[in-house]
N, C-alpha and C positions, 0 to 999 in steps of 0.2 A: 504494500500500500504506500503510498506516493505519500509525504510528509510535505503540510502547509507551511512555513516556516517564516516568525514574526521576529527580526531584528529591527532592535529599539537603542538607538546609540545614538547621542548628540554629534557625533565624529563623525563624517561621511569614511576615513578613513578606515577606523576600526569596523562600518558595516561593509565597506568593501573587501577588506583584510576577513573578515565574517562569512562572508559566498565565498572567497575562494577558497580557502578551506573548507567548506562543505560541499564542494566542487572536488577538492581534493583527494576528501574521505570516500567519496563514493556512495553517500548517502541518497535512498531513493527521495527524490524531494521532488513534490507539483510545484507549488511556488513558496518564491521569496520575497515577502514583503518587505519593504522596509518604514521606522517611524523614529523622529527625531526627541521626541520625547510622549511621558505619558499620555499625555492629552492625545494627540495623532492615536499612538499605539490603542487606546482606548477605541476611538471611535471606528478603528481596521477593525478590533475585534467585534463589534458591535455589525460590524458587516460585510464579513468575510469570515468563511472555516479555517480555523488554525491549530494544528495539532503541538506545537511548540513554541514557546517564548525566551526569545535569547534578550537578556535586558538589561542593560548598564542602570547603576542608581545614580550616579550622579548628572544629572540632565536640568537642562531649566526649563520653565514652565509648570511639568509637574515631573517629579522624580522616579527612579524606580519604584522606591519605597511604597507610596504612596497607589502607583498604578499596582502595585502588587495585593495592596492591601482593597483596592477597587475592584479588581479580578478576582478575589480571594471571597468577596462577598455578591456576587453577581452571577444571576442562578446562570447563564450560558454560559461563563468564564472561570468559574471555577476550581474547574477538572481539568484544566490545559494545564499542562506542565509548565513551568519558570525554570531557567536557569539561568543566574546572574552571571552578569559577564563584566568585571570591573578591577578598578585599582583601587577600591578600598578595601583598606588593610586591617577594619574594627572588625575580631572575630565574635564580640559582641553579639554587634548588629547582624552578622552573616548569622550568627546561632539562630539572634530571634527571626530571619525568613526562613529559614531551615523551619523551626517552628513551626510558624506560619502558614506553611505548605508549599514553600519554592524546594524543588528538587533537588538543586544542587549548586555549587559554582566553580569558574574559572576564573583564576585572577590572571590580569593582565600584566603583562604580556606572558601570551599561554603558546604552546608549540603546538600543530595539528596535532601530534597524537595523544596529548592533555585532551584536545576538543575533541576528537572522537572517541576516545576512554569515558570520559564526561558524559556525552549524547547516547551512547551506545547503554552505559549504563540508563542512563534517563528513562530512554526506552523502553527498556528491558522491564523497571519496574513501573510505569506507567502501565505495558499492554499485558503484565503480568507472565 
C-alpha cells in the first residue's frame, strides 16, 4: 500500500533533504505533501489522506507542539502516526510527545539509514 506522506518543516531545505531520502529508502509512497508550518499542515490534513507525519516543532505561526496536540484531539487525525523530525535537544519535551502519542523521533541532522530504521519501525507498529 502506497504511503501519503505529510512533511511539515519551516526549511524548504530540510523538506527537500526529506523526499530525497524517502526516494532513497525505497519506500512505497503515493504522495508527498509538503507544509510550512502547523497551521498549513492542519488544514492538508483536514483535506487530504495521510498515513504519516514527518514534523519539525520549531516552526512559526503555529508549532509542532501545538499541531501535535491538534491532531492528537481531532476524531480524523488522531490515529496518523507523528514522527518529529528536529534539533531540539529537551529530552523532556521529546518524553512528553512520546507520551502524547507521537511515535517517534529523529534528530537532526539524521543519516538515511536513522530515517528509514525510524519509518520502518513507525510502520511496523502502526499496521501492527
Amino acid at each position: 500500500m502506497a504511503l501519503n506522506i505529510l512533511i511539515v518543516d519551516d526549511s524548504l531545505l530540510t523538506r527537500k533533504a526529506v523526499k530525497r531520502i524517502i526516494g532513497m529508502i525505497g519506500l512505497d509512497v503515493g504522495n508527498i505533501v509538503e507544509a510550512e508550518n502547523g497551521v498549513d499542515a492542519l488544514k492538508i490534513l483536514d483535506e487530504t489522506k495521510v498515513d504519516l507525519v514527518l514534523a519539525d516543532l520549531n516552526m512559526p505561526e503555529m508549532g509542532g507542539i501545538e499541531m501535535i496536540h491538534k491532531m492528537k484531539t481531532g476524531e480524523t487525525t488522531k490515529a496518523i502516526p507523528v514522527v518529529i523530525v528536529t534539533t531540539e535537544s529537551s529530552t523532556t519535551r521529546i518524553k512528553e510527545l512520546l507520551m502524547e502519542g507521537v511515535k517517534d523521533y529523529l534528530h537532526k541532522p539524521f543519516t538515511s539509514e536513522e530515517f528509514k530504521e525510524i519509518i520502518s519501525h513507525t510502520l511496523e507498529k502502526t499496521n501492527g
